[in-house]
C-alpha positions as CSV (number, residue, x, y, z in Angstrom):
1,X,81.3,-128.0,-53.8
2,X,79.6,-129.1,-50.7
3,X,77.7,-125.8,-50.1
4,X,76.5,-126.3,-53.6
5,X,75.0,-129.5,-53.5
6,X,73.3,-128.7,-50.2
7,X,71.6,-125.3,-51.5
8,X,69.8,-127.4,-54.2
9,X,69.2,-129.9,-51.9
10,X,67.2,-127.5,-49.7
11,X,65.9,-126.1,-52.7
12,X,64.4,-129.5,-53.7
13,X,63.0,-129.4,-49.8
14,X,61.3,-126.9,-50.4
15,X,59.8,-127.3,-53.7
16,X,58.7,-130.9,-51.8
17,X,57.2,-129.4,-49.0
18,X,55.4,-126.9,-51.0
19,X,53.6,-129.0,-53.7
20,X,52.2,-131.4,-50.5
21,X,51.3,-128.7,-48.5
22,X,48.4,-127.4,-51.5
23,X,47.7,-130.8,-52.4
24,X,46.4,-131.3,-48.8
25,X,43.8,-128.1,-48.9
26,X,40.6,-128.6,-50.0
27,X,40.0,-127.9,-54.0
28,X,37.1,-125.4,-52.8
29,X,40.0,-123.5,-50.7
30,X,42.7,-124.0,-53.5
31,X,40.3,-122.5,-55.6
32,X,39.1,-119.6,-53.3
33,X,43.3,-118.9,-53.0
34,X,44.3,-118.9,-56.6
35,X,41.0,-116.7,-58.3
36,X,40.2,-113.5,-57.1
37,X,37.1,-112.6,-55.2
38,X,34.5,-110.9,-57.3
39,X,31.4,-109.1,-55.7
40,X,28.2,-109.7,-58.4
41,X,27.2,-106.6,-60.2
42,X,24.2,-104.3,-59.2
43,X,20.9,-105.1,-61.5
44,X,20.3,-101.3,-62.0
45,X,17.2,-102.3,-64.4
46,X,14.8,-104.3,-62.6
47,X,12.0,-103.8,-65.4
48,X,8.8,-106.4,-65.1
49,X,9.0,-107.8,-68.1
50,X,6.2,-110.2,-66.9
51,X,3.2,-110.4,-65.4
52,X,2.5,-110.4,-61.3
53,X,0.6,-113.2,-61.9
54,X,3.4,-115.5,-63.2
55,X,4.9,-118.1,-61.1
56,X,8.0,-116.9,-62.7
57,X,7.1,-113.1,-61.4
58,X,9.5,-111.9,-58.9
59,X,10.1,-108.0,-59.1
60,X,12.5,-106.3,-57.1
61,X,13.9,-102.8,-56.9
62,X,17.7,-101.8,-56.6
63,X,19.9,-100.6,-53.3
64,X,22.8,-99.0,-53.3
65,X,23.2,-100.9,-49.9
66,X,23.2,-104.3,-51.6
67,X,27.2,-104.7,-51.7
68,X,27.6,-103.4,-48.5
69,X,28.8,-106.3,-46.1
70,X,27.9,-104.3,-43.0
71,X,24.2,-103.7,-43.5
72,X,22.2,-107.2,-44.0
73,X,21.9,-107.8,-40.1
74,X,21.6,-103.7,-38.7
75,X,18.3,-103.8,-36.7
76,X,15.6,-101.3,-37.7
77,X,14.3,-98.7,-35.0
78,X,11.0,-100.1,-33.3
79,X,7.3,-98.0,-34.0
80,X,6.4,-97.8,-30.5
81,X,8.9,-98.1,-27.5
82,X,5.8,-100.0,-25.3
83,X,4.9,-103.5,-26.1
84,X,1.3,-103.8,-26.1
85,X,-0.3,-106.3,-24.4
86,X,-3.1,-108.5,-26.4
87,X,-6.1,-107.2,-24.8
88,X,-5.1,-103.6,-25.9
89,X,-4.7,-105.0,-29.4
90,X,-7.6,-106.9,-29.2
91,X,-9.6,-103.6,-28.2
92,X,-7.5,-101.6,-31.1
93,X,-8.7,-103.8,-32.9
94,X,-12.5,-103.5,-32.5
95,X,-12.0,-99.4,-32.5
96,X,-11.1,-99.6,-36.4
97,X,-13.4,-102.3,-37.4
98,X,-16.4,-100.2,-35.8
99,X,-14.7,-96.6,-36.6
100,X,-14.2,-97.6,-40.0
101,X,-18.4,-98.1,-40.6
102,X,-18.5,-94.4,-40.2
103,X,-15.5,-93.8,-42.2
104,X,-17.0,-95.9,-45.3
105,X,-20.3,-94.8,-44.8
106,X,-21.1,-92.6,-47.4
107,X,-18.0,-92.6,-49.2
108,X,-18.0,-96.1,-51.0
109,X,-19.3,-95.5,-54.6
110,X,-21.8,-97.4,-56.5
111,X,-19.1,-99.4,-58.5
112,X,-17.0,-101.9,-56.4
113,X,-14.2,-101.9,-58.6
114,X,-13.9,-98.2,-57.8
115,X,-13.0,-98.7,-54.3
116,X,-10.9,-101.9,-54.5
117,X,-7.1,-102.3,-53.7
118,X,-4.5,-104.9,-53.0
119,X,-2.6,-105.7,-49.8
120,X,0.7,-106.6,-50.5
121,X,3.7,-107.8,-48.9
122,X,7.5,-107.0,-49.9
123,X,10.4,-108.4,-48.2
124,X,13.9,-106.4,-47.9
125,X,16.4,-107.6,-50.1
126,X,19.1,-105.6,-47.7
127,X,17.9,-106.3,-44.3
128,X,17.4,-110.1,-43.3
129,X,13.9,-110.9,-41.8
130,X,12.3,-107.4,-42.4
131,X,8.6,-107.0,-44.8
132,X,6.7,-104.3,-45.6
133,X,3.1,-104.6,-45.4
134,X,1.1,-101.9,-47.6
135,X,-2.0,-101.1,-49.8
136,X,-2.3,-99.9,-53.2
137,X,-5.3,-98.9,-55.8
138,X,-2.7,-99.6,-58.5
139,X,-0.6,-103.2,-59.6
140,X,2.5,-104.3,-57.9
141,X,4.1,-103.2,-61.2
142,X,3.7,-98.9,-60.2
143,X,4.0,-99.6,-56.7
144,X,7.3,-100.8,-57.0
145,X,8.3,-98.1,-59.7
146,X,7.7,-95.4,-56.6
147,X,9.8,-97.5,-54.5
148,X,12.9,-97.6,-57.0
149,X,14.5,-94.3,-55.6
150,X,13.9,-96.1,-51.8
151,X,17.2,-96.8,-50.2
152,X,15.8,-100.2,-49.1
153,X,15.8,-102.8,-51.6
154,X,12.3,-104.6,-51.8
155,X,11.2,-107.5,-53.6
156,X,7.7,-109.1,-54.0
157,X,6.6,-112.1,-52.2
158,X,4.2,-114.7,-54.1
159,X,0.7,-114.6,-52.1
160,X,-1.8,-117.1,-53.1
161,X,-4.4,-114.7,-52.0
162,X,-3.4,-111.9,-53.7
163,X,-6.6,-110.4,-55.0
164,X,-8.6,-106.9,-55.6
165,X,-11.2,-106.2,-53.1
166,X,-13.2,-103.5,-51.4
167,X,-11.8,-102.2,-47.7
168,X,-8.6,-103.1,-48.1
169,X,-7.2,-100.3,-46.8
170,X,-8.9,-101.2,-43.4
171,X,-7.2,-104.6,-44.1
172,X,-4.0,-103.2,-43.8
173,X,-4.8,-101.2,-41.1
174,X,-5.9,-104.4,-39.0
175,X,-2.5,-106.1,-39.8
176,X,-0.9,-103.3,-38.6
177,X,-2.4,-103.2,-35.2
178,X,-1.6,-107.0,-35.0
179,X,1.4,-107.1,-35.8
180,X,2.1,-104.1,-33.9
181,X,4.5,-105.2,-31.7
182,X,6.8,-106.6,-34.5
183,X,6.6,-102.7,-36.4
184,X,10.2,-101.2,-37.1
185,X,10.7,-97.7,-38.2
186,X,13.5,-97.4,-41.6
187,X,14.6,-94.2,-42.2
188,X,15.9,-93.6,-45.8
189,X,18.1,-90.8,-47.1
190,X,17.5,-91.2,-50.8
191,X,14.1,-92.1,-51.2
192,X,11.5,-89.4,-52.5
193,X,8.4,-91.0,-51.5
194,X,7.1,-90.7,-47.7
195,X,5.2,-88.4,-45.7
196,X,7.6,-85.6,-45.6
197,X,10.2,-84.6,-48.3
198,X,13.1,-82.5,-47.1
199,X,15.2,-80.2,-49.1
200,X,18.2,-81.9,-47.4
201,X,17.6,-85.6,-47.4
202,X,21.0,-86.7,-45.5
203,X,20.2,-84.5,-42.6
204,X,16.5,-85.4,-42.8
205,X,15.8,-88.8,-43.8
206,X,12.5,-89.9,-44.8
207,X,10.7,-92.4,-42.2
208,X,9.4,-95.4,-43.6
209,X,7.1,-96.7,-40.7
210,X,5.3,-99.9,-42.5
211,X,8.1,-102.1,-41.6
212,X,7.9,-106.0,-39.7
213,X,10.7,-107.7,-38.1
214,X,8.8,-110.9,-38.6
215,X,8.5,-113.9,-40.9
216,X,7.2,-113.7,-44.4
217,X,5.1,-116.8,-44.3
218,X,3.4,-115.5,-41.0
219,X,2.9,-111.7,-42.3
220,X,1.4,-113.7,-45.5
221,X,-1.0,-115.6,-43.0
222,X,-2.2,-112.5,-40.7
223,X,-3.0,-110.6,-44.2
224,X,-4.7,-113.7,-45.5
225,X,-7.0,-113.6,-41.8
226,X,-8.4,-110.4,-42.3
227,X,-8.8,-110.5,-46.3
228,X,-10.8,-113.6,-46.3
229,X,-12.9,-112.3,-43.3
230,X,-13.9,-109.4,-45.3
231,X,-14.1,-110.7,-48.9
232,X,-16.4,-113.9,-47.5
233,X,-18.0,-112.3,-44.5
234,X,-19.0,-109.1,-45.7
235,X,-19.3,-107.5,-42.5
236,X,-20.2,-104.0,-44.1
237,X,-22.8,-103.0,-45.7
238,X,-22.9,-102.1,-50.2
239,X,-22.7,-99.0,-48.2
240,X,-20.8,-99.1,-46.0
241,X,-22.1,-99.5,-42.5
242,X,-20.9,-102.3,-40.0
243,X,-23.6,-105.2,-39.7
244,X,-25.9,-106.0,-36.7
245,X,-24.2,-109.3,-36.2
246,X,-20.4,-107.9,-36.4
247,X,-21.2,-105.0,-34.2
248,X,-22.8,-106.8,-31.8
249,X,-19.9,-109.1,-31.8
250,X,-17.3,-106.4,-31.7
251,X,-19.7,-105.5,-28.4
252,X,-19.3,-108.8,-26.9
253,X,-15.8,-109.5,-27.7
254,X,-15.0,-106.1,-26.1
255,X,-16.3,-107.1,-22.8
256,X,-14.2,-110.5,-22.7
257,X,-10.2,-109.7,-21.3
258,X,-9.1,-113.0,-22.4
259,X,-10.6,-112.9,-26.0
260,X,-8.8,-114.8,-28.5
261,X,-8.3,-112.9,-31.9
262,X,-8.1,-116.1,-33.0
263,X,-11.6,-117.2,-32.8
264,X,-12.5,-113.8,-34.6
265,X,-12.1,-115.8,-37.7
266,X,-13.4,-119.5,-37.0
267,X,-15.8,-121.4,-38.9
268,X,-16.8,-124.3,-36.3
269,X,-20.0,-125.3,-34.6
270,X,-19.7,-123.2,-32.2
271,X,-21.1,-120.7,-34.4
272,X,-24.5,-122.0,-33.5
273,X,-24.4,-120.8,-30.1
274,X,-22.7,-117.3,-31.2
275,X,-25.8,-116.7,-33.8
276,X,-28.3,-117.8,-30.9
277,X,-26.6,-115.3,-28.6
278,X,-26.8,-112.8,-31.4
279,X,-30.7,-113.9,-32.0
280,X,-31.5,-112.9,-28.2
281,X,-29.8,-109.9,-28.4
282,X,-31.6,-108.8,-31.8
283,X,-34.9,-109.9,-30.1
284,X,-34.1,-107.5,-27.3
285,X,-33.8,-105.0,-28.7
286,X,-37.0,-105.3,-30.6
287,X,-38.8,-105.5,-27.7
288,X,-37.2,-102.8,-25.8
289,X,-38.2,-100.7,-28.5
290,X,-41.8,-102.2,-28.8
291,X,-42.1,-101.5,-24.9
292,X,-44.6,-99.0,-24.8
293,X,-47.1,-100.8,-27.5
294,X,-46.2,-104.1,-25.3
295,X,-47.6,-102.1,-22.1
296,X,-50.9,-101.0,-23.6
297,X,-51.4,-105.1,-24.8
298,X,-50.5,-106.3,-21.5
299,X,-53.7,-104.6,-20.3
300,X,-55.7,-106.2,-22.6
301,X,-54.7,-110.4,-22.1
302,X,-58.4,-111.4,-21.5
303,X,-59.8,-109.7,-24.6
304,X,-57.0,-110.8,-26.5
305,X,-57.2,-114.5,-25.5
306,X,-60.8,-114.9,-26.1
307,X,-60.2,-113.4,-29.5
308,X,-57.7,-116.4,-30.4
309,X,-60.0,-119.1,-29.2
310,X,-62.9,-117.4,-31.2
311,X,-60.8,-117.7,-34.1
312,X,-59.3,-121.3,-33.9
313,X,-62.7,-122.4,-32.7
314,X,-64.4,-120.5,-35.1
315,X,-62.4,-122.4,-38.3
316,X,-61.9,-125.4,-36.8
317,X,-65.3,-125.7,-35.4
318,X,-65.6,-127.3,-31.2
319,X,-64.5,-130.4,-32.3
320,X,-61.5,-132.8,-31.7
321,X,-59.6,-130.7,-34.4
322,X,-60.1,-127.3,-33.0
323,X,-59.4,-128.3,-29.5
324,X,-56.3,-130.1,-30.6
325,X,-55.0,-127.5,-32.2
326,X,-55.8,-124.9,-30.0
327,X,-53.2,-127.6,-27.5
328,X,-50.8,-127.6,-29.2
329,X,-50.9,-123.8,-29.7
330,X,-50.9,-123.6,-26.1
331,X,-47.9,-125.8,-25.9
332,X,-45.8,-124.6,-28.5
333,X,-45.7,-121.0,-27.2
334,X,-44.9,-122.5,-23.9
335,X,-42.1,-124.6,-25.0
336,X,-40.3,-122.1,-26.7
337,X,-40.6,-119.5,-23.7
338,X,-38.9,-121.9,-21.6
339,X,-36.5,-122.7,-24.1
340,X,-35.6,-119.0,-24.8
341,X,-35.2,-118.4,-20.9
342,X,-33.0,-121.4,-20.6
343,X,-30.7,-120.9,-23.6
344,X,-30.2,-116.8,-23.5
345,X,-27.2,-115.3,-22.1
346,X,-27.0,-115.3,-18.5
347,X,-25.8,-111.5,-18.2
348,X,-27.9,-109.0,-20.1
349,X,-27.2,-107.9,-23.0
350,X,-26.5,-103.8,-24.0
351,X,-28.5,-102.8,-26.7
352,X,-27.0,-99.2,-26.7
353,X,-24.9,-99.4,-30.1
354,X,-22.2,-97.3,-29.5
355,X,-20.4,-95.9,-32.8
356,X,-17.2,-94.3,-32.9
């Protein structure tokens, strides 16, 4: 009898102990504990049923890495084992935007719309803090449709700028060297697209080399740079060639070490003193060019200077009005020599145009 009563005692103990012990979790943990864990299906049709130019527009193609817990932090391969310093980029730099006038010489056609593309910028939906920075004749929407096999998941990211315009593809190019150093290498097994198909894709995976380990909003800004500087700029030519001003530029820029890529894209008054520079350096070369013509006139200063005061004298008559004009003449071309010999570049300037 008393062995009884003490087994349903303890019984009752338990029961006690049990019902405070999961009143004291937290509902969120109670919860967690009592319903099983269930992992989100995989969208397998990521049709655009809207248009890229919706706020609402957010594309993204499938992975079959997306459930996998062990792949959202795995570090992609870097492009180049060297980190580049800033000057090299800098000079890198000036090589395409120079090499490129050749390129597009010749080749642009009369319509612009021919030769116009996008710039676009995709963020992994697998890796965390990886974008892909490319360039495309066609919309986001068949982009992404030759991404869909891509082991990589990739989704759209909403750019203000996001427009059609011509020499994009140098655009991208010019993000690429500047964000060099950030450049990761992914090398997909199931993807069809890339530079080299293989019959046996496991044992030969595709590399994907326009990768970033960097943050969207900053890729977004660097491909903003160099898309306004060529849509309001227009440092090329309707066909194509590289402007005096931009190549002289790409001239003196090359020639500074500490050159800040930064400045490539002001719009501040110091502007006035970079078109001056520019003006002395257009002027001479005009006048190297002009040299021999220059020599022959420099023989003839006393023929030449009687022949300007018979003219002003001869319309103005020997008056107060001829003689004052033929002062201030005199005095203007004097001021502005001494002006132009006070406000040009200290060190010459080349005026060999290198192209590449």
């Amino acid at each position: 009898m008393l062995s009884s009563s003490t087994h349903v005692e303890n019984n009752t103990t338990d029961q006690i102990a049990e019902s405070h012990t999961i009143s004291d979790l937290p509902s969120s943990r109670v919860q967690q504990e009592t319903e099983p864990i269930t992992t989100p299906p995989r969208v397998t049709d990521w049709s655009i049923t809207e248009d890229e130019h919706s706020p609402n527009w957010v594309p993204q193609t499938p992975s079959d890495l997306q459930n996998d817990p062990d792949v959202g932090d795995r570090p992609l391969e870097r492009f180049c084992n060297e980190t580049k310093c800033d000057n090299t980029i800098k000079n890198e730099i000036l090589d395409e935007i120079r090499g490129h006038s050749t390129k597009a010489s010749g080749v642009l056609s009369k319509d612009p719309k021919k030769d116009a593309g996008f710039v676009y910028v995709f963020e992994s939906t697998i890796y965390n803090g990886y974008v892909k920075i490319g360039q495309t004749k066609n919309p986001i929407r068949k982009r992404m449709k030759k991404l869909e096999k891509c082991e990589i998941g990739c989704m759209y990211i909403k750019d203000p700028g996001y427009t059609k315009f011509r020499h994009y593809d140098l655009v991208e190019k010019l993000v690429h060297i500047e964000l060099g150093n950030y450049r990761r290498i992914f090398k997909c097994k199931e993807c069809g697209t890339g530079r080299k198909l293989n019959s046996n894709k496991q044992d030969n995976p595709v590399s994907h080399n326009e990768w970033f380990e960097i943050d969207k909003d900053k890729a977004l800004q660097v491909v903003e740079n160099w898309r306004r500087w060529v849509i309001e700029r227009e440092p090329y030519t309707p066909y194509g060639e590289l402007r005096d001003f931009w190549d002289w530029k790409c001239q003196e820029a090359a020639k500074d070490k500490n050159y800040n890529l930064a400045n490539w894209h002001r719009t501040n008054d110091s502007w006035i003193h970079e078109v001056w520079s520019y003006a002395c350096f257009w002027t001479d070369e005009r006048i190297k060019t002009m040299e021999p013509q220059f020599a022959g006139l420099a023989n003839l200063q006393v023929p030449l200077f009687s022949l300007l005061l018979f003219s002003i004298f001869w319309q103005f008559g020997f008056g107060i009005v001829g003689c004052g004009i033929f002062v201030l003449a005199v005095t203007a071309t004097i001021w502005y020599s001494l002006k132009y010999s006070a406000m040009r570049p200290k060190k010459p300037l080349s005026i060999l145009r290198s192209r590449v």
